[in-house]
N, C-alpha and C positions, 0 to 999 in steps of 0.2 A: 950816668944820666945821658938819655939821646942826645943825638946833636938836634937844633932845628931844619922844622922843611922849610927850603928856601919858600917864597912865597909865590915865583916866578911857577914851580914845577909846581905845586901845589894847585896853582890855576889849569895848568894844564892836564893835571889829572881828571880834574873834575870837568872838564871839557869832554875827554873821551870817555870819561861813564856814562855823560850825562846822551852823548850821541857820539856812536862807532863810526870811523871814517867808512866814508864809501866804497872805496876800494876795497874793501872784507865784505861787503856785502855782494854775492854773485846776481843777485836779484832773482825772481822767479823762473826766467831762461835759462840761466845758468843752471840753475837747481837741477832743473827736467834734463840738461845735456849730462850734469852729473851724473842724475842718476841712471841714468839711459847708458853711461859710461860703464859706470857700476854693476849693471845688469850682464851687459856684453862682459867683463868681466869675468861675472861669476857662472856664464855658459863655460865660455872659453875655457875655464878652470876645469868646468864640470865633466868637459871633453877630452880635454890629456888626462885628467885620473881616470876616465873611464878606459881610454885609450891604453894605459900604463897597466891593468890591471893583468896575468898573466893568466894564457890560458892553455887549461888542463888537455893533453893529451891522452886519447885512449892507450891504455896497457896494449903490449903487444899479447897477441894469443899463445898460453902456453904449448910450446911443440910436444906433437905427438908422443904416444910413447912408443917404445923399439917394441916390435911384435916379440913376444918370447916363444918359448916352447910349450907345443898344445898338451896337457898333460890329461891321460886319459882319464875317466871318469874310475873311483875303483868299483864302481857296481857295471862297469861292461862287461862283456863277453864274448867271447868269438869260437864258434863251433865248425871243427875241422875233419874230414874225415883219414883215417891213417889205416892203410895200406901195407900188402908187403910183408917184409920178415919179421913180425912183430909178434907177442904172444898172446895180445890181444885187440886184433885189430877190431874197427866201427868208428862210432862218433861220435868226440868227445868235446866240450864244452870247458873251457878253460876264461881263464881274467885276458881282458884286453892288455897285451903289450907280451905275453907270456913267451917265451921262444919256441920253435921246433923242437930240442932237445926237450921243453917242457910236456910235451905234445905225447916224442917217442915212452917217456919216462910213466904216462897217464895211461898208455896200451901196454903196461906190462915189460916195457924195454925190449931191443931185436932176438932173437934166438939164437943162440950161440954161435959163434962162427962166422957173424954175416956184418961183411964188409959195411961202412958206414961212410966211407968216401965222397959215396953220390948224393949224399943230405947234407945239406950246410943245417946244423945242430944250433947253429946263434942266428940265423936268418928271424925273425919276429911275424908270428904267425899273421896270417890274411882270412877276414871270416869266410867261409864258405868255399877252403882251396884241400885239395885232397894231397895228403904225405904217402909217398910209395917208399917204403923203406926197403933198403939191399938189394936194387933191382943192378944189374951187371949194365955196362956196356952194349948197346944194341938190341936190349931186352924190351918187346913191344909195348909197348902203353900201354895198350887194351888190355893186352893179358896179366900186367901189371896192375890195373884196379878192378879186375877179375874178381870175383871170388872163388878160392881154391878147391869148396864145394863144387860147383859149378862148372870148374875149365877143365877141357880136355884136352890135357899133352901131347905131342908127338915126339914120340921114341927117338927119332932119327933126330930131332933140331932143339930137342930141349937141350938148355945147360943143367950142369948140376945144383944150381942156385934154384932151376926151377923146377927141378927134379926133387927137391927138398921139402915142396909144396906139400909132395903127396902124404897122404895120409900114412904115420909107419914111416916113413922115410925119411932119414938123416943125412948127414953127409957124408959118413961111411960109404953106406948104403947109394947114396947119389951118385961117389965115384963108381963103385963097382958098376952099377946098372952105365955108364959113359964107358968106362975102360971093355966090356962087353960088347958095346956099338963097335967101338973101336976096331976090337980084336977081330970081328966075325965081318966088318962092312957094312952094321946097321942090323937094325932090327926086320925080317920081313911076316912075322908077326907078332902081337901080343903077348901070345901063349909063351913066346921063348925067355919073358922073365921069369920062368920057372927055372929058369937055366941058372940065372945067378945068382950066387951065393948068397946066402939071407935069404931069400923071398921064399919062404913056404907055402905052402896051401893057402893057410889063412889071411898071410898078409896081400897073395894075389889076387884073390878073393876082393881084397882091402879096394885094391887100386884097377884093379883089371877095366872099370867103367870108367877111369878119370883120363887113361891115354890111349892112346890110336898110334898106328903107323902110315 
């Protein structure tokens, strides 16, 4: 069983039901500073979260790539003309990137005996550059993309490389016509390759319009 309320507290409960002390009550001023308090507050608040919120930096831009190597198209082409000791010389049309030696290999390859020293064979063709195959030492340019139709030798200064041009003539044949110069001091005419060995009728016939002296 409870105990009793004294009757003393009893009274005084029912005092502060019945009206709350003054002191708890802020009054109307108060209220408006509160809430005026309350407001500042909830800015204040609203301002460091805004403040706190982190922010996003741009990615850096991916770096370039390394340039690599241009690889040629495989429907190029590069059109060269070849020259010289070859067995068939003109102009021929090959894949971009193809070498020199690809070049001599497409004319037939050189004619037998003839030096290849003066062509770099792995050099990588250039469109539109002319290949002189087996040209010697000091051998002119011009007469070099000559066509051997067309050029007219001198007895006295040709070598035997170019003496091989001629039509019929080899390099047997080349030395003896040089070793003839030689032996006699030159040619001082034409007519006197009837002189040397090999050359018949027919083959002077052959060459007698292609040299001079």
């Amino acid at each position: 069983m409870a105990a009793p309320i004294p009757p003393s507290f009893e009274a005084f409960r029912q005092a502060v039901a019945a009206k709350p002390p003054a002191s708890l009550d802020p009054g109307r001023p108060g209220l408006r500073i509160l809430m005026a308090l309350a407001v500042l507050a909830a800015v204040v608040a609203g301002v460091i979260a805004w403040r706190s919120q982190p922010t996003p930096e741009p990615l850096p831009a991916p770096p370039p790539s390394p340039p690599g190597p241009v690889t040629p198209s495989p429907t190029a082409k590069v059109t060269v003309y070849i020259t010289g000791k070859v067995r068939k010389p003109g102009l021929y049309t090959l894949a971009m990137g193809a070498r020199v030696a690809d070049a001599v290999t497409a004319a037939g390859g050189p004619v037998r005996s003839t030096a290849m020293s003066s062509v770099n064979l792995a050099r990588r063709l250039v469109d539109g550059e002319q290949i002189v195959v087996g040209v010697p030492p000091g051998f002119p340019p011009g007469l070099a993309s000559a066509d051997p139709a067309t050029t007219t030798l001198d007895l006295n200064t040709a070598t035997p490389d170019q003496l091989e041009q001629l039509p019929g003539v080899g390099e047997v044949l080349a030395a003896r016509i040089a070793d003839f110069r030689t032996a006699h001091g030159g040619f001082t005419s034409v007519d006197q390759l009837r002189e040397v060995s090999g050359i018949g009728a027919k083959k002077y016939e052959e060459i007698k319009g292609k040299v001079r002296v």
